[in-house]
VEXVO-219223 format. One record per residue (C-alpha): x negated, y negated, z. Coordinates in steps of 0.1 Angstrom, whole numbers, padded with zeros to 4 digits, always signed. Example, Ala and Ser with C-alpha at 12.3 -4.5 7.8 and 13.67 -1.06 7.14 Angstrom:
residues 2
-0123+0045+0078;-0137+0011+0071;
***
This chain:
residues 430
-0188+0006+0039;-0174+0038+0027;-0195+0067+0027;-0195+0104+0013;-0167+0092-0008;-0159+0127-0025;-0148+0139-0059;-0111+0138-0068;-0094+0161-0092;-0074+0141-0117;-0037+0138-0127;-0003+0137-0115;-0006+0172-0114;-0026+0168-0083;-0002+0142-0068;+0019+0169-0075;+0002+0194-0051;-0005+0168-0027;+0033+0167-0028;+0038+0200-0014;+0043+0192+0024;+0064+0164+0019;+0084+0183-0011;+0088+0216+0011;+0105+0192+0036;+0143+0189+0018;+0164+0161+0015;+0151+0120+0025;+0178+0117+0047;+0168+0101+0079;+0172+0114+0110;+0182+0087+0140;+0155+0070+0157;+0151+0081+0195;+0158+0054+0214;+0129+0040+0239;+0133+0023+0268;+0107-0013+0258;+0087-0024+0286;+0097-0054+0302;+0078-0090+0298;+0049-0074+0274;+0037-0101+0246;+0010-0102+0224;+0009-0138+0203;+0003-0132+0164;-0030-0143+0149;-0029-0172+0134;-0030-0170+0097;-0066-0175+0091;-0082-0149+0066;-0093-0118+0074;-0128-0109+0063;-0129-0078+0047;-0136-0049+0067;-0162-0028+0047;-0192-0041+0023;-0169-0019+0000;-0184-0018-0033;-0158-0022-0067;-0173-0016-0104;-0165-0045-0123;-0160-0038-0157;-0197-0046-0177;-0181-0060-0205;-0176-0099-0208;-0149-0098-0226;-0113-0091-0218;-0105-0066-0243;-0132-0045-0229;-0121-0049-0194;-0083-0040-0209;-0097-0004-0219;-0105+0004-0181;-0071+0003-0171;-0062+0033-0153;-0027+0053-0165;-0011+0081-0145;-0022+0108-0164;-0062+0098-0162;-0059+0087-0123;-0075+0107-0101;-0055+0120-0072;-0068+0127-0035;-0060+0164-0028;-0044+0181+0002;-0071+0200+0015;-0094+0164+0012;-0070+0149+0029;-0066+0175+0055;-0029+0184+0057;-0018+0217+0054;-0015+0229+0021;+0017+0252+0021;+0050+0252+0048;+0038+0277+0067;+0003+0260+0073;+0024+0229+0082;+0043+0244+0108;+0015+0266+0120;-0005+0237+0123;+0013+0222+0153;+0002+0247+0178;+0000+0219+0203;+0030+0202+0217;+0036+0169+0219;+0051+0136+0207;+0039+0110+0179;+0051+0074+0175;+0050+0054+0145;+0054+0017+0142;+0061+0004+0110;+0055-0035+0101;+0086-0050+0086;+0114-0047+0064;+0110-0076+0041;+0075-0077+0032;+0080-0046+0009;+0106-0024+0013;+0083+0008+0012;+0080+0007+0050;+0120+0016+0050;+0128+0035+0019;+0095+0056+0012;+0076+0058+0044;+0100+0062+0068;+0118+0093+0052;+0085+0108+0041;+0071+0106+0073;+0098+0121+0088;+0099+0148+0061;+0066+0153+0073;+0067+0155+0110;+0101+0176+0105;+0084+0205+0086;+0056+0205+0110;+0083+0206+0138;+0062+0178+0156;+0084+0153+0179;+0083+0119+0165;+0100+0083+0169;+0095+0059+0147;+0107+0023+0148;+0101-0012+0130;+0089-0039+0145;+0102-0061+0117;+0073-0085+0113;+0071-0097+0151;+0036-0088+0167;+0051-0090+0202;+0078-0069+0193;+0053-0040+0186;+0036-0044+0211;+0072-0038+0234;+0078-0010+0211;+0042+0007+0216;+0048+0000+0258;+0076+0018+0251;+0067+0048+0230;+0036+0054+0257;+0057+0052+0289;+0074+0072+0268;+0052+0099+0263;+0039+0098+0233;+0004+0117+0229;-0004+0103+0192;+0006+0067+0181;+0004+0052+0147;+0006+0016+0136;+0006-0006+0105;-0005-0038+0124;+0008-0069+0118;-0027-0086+0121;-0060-0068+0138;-0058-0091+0168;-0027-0075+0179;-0029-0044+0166;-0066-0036+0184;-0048-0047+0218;-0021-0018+0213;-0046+0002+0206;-0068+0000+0238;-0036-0003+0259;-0031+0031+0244;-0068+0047+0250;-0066+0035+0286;-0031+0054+0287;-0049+0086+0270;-0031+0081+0237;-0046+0087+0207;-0041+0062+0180;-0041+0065+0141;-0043+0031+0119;-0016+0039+0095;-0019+0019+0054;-0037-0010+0075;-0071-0008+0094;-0071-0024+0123;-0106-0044+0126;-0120-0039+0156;-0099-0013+0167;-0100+0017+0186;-0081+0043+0164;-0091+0076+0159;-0085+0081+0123;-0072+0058+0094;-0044+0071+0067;-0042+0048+0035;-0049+0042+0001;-0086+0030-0018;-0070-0005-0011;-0099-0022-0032;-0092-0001-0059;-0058-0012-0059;-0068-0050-0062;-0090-0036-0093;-0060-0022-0109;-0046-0054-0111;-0072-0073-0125;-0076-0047-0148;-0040-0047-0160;-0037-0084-0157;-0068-0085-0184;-0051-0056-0204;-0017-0075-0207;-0034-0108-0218;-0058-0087-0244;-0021-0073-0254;-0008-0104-0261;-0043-0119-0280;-0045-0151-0253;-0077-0160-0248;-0085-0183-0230;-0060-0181-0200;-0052-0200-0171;-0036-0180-0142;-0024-0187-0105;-0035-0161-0080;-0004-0150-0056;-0026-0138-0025;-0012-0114+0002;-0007-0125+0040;-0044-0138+0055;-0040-0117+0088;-0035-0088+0064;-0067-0065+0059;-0054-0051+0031;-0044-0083+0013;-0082-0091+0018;-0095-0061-0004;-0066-0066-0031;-0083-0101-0034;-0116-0086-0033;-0107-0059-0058;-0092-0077-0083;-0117-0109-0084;-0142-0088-0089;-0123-0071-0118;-0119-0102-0137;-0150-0122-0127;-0168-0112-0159;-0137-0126-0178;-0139-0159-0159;-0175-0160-0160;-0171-0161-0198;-0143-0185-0194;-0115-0161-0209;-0103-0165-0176;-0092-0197-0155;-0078-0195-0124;-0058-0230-0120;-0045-0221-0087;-0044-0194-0056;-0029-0196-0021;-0022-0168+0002;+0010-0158+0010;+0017-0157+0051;+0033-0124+0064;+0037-0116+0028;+0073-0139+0029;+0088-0137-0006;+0106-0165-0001;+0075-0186+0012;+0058-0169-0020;+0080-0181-0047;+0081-0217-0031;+0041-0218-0023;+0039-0203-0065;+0058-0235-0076;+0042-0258-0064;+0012-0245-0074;+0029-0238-0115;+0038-0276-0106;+0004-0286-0100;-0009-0263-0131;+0013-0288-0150;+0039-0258-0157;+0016-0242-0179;-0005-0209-0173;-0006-0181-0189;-0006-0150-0163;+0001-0144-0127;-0025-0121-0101;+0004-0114-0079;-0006-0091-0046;+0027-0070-0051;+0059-0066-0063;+0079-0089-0041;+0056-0113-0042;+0056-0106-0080;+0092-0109-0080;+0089-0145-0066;+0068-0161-0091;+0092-0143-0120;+0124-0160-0106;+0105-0194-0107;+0090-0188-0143;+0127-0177-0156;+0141-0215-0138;+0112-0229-0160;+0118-0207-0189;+0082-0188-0188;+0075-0156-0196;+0039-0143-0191;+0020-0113-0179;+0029-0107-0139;+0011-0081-0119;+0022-0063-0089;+0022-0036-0062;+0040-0010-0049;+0060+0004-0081;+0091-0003-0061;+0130-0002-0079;+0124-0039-0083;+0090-0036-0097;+0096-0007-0121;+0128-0027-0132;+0111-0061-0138;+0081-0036-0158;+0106-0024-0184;+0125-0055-0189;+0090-0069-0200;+0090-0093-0171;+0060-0079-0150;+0033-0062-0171;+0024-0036-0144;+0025-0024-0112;+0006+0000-0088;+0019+0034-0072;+0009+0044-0043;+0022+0083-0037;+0033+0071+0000;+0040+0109+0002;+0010+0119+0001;-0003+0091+0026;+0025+0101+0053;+0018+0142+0044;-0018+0132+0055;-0015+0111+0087;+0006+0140+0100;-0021+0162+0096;-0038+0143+0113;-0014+0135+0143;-0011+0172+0143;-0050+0176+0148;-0051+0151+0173;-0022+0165+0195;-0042+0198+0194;-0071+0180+0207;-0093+0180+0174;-0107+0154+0151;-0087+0146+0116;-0102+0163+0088;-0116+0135+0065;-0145+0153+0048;-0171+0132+0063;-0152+0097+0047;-0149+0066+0070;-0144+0027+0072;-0165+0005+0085;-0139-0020+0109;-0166-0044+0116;-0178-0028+0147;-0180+0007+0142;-0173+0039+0111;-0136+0050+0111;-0131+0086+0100;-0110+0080+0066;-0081+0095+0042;-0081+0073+0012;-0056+0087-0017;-0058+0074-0051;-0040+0045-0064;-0022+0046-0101;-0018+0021-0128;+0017+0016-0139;+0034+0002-0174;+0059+0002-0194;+0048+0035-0208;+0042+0059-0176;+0068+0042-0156;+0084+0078-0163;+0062+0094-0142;+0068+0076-0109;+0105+0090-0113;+0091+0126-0123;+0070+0122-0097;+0105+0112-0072;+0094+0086-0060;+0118+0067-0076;+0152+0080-0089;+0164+0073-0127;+0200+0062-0111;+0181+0034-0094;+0157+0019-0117;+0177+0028-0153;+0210+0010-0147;+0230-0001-0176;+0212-0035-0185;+0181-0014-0187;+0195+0020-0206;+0178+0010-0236;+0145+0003-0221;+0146+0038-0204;+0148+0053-0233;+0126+0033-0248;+0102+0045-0221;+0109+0080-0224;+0131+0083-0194;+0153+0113-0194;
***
């Protein structure tokens, strides 16, 4: 369970001085992947897709009131969100600090999951974390294994023989992921569990978001946009998140226990919910109509676990001429889009920024042969208490989509295009 959770200061300000590594760093462009040698013959199967259990006893306030109105007001908005900030995090809160920070040399891998699943991994998180590790002037490499378990697994023999001192992963499933880790440890390579925890694992620090409190975000909103539109009761299908995913686990467990006063009550009926595996949108949309098909093509909101598997389910309500409240995850270009066309009713942002700012820091502490700085914070992975950096998730609607752009995360150019001018504006998008 967590523990010694700390106080956060509230606001986008805040994001905004969390932003100050990452922002000091220049431009996104991204600089070429150094190539690695894989090691030969070196699998790892993937873990079936049998759920996860979650990995903490993590507790999630579910909104006292019964009735869905009530639940609505708890929704979170950017401005009333509170942020994580740098110092609780432990990265370095000016350039200077950053660069000073890497007294000790050395060389950092990162594996990233996929591509498809979200593309987060490839648009935010790659070029943060290089942003990152650049202003630190920290060696990196950083490569995808694009959703193949025994492809990492190549990629992390690689990046040890390699030389790497710190390695980060997003694991595919814990199974896997907790073997690269001890492969690792026996080399003398320290490894950070980067957005995912690996359960069972060996890592010496893990870098993500309040990943249950994302999950109650979205029950929240889902129960806001269906107070917004006076239906009560409601019958809605429940998109879950890959089974061999962690993370997907304490969505689910953060946003049924947001809404389980409202289906208690009966305002709420879920008709239907299947996990998605390996988060596959196309698996997602086909896996959400049959289950619309079994609802008898009529429900009246959709839990989806994020934006692309969000996306999914709206394709297959447009071919069946719905339109109801869809939640998501990510606030990616197609999320924030699908938000002000009135398609999706919200989304979640996660200031990856932020997240990659921290696990340098603490790739940086661990190359100098000291412990991450996570105020006391941990994760319990089933066996034993991570050490923990968990930044603050943020609501997102119609109304503060504004301030994921402000916040450049997303550009204007790419989510106000011309079918959506009037929608920007609208929303207060300059």
């Amino acid at each position: 369970m967590l523990k010694n959770k700390r106080a956060v200061a509230s606001g986008l300000a805040l994001i905004g001085a969390l932003s100050l590594v990452a922002s000091a760093c220049g431009s996104k462009k991204k600089a070429a992947d150094t190539t690695v040698a894989a090691a030969p013959d070196t699998t790892v199967a993937a873990a079936t897709d049998t759920t996860v259990p979650a990995a903490t006893d993590t507790t999630v306030v579910a909104a006292a009131d019964t009735t869905v109105a009530a639940a609505a007001a708890a929704a979170t908005t950017v401005a009333a969100a509170a942020a994580t900030t740098v110092a609780a995090a432990g990265a370095p809160t000016t350039v200077a600090g950053a660069a000073a920070a890497a007294g000790a040399g050395g060389k950092v891998g990162v594996i990233l999951p996929d591509s498809k699943s979200s593309v987060r991994w490839e648009t935010a998180d790659r070029p943060f974390l290089e942003a990152a590790f650049k202003e630190a002037g920290v060696q990196y490499d950083i490569q995808n294994a694009e959703g193949d378990a025994a492809k990492m697994q190549t990629i992390a023999d690689g990046m040890i023989a390699g030389g790497v001192k710190v390695l980060a992963i997003v694991n595919l499933d814990s199974d896997s992921g907790a073997a690269i880790e001890k492969k690792a440890a026996d080399a003398g390579v320290k490894t950070i569990d980067y957005d995912r925890l690996t359960l069972k694992g060996s890592a010496s620090a893990y870098v993500s978001f309040d990943n249950v409190k994302v999950g109650q975000l979205q029950g929240e909103g889902l129960l806001k946009c269906l107070a917004d539109k006076k239906v009560n009761p409601a019958s809605i299908i429940e998109l879950h998140g890959a089974p061999t995913d962690n993370n997907a686990t304490l969505f689910k467990q953060g946003y049924q226990t947001a809404i389980k006063a409202a289906v208690d009550s009966g305002a709420i009926k879920v008709v239907g919910e299947e996990a998605v595996p390996g988060w596959d949108n196309v698996k997602g949309g086909q896996i959400f109509e049959q289950l619309l098909t079994k609802a008898g093509g009529k429900i009246d909101g959709v839990l989806a676990a994020n934006d692309g598997l969000g996306g999914a389910a709206i394709a297959v309500l447009k071919k069946n001429s719905l339109q109801v409240p869809v939640t998501g995850q990510d606030a990616s270009v197609d999320g924030l889009k699908a938000v002000l066309a009135g398609d999706q009713c919200m989304t979640v942002y996660k200031a990856v920024k932020v997240q990659a700012a921290a696990a340098a820091a603490a790739a940086i502490s661990l190359l100098k042969g000291e412990a991450p700085d996570t105020k006391g914070q941990v994760v319990n992975d089933g066996v034993r208490d991570v050490p923990a950096v968990l930044a603050t998730p943020v609501a997102i609607y119609k109304a503060n989509v504004k301030d994921v752009i402000a916040d450049g995360y997303q550009t204007k150019a790419d989510v106000c295009t011309a079918d959506l001018a009037a929608a920007c504006t609208a929303a207060g998008i300059a």
